[in-house]
N, C-alpha and C positions, 0 to 999 in steps of 0.2 A: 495407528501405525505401529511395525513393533522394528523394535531395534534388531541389528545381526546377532547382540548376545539374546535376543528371546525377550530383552523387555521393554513391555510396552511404551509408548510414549505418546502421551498425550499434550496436543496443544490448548492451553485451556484461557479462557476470557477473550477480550479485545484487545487483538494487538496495537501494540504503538502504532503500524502502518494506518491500522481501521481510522483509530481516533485521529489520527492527522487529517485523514483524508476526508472525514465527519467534519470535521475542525475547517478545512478550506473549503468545502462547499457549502458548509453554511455560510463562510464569510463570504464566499462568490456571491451566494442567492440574495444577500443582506444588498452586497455593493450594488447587483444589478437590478435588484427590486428598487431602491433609494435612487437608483442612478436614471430609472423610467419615470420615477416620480418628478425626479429635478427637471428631466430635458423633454418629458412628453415622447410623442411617438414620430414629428415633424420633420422634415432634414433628414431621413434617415441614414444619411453618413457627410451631412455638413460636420461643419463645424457650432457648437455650443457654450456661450459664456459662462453655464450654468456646471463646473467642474467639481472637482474635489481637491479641494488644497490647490498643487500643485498639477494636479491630476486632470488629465480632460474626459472629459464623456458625452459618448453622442447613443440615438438609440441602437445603433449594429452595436456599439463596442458592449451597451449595456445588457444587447442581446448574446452576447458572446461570454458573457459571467454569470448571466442565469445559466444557458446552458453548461458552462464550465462546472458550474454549482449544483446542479442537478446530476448532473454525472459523475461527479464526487459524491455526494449521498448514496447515489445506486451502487456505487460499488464500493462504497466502502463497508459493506454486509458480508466481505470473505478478505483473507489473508491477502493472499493472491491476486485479487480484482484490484485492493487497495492499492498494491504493487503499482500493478498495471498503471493507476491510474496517476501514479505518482511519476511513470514512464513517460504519460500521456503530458502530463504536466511542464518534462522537464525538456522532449522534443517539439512538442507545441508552445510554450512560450520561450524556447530559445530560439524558434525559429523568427516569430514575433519579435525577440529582441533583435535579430541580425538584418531583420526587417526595417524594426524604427528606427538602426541607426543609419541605413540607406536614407528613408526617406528624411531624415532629417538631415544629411549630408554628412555625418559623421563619419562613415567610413569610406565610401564610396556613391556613386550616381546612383539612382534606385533604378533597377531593372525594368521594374513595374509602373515606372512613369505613367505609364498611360489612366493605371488605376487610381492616378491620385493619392488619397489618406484617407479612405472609409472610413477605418478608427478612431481620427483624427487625433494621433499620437505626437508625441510631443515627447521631448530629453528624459522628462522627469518621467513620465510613462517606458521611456526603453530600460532605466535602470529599474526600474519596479518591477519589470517583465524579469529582467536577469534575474532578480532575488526571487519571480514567482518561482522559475526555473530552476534552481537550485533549491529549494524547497522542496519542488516537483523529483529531486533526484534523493535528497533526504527520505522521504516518503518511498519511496523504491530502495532502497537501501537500509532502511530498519530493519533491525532484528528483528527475529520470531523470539517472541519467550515461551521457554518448553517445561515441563512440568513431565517425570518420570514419576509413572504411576506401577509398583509393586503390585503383582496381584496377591490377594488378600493372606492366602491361607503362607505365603512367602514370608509375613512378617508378624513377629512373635513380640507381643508386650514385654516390657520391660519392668517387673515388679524392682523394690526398694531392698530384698534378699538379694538377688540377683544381679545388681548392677555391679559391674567390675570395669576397670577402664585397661582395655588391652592395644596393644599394638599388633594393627594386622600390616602385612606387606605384600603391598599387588605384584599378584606375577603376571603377565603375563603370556598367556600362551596361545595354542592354535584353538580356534574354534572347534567344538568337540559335534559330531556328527550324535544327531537323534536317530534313533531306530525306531520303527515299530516295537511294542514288547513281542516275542515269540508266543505264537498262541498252544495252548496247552493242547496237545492231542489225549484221548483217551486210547486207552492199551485197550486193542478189544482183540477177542480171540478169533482166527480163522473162518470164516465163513459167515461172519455176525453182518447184518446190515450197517450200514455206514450211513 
């Protein structure tokens, strides 16, 4: 990428967005691999004694964070994807929490009565959602760290004669227009081929 003044910029390593989004999908994959082990594949949206802590888990919900988890590793392979996927995070499980506190009666009658609680979510499960959510909106909103990279021949060592410590003062001014250089014509005489 180069900057309006002409220099370049480069983004360099993994960004914080990357390593979060690394960072939650492997803990997705961990919770939802552990959470098939606890509950088996049975009921597939009953209810299960076999929880975490406070936590419930049946196998849709445990299918629902391997996939979370898997799709955070895939993108978290670009700035941008990472982004996204922190977008994905914080629309998707805030909807989930506006969800659990319907079905739990917290805020209101759940719309989706008829669907029951596939999830089989519980209080403790809505406020976990909220904090995925906000995580989800962290990861979307992290910095890029940039790194301006000089091209070579612009910067001149500093030997132990030469160093002086001066004060410069930025001016700013307009952007100065590049030209082509003028190309040299040769002076030929009348009637010369060209």
């Amino acid at each position: 990428m180069v900057h309006a003044d002409g220099a370049r910029i480069r983004v360099e390593g993994l960004q914080p967005a990357q390593v979060l989004a690394a960072l939650v999908g492997v803990a997705f994959l961990v919770f939802g691999i552990v959470g098939f082990v606890r509950t088996g594949v049975g009921d597939f949206t009953g209810h299960h004694a076999a929880g975490f802590w406070r936590f419930s888990a049946n196998p849709m919900n445990n299918l629902v964070h391997v996939v979370t988890g898997v799709v955070g590793l895939l993108l978290a392979f670009g700035s941008g994807r990472a982004r996204t996927f922190g977008w994905l995070l914080f629309l998707g499980y805030g909807a989930l929490f506006v969800w659990g506190l319907m079905i739990t009666g917290m805020i209101s009658a759940n719309p989706f009565v008829n669907a029951g609680n596939p999830l089989d979510l519980t209080t403790a499960d809505n406020w976990l959602h909220l904090g995925i959510a906000v995580l989800g909106l962290v990861i979307a909103m992290a910095p890029a760290r940039r790194r301006v990279a000089l091209p070579e021949d612009d910067v001149e060592p500093i030997t132990a004669d030469r160093a002086e410590t001066t004060v410069i003062d930025r001016v700013e001014d307009e952007p100065t227009r590049i030209t082509p250089p003028e190309q040299s014509q040769e002076k030929r005489g009348p009637g010369l081929a060209h």
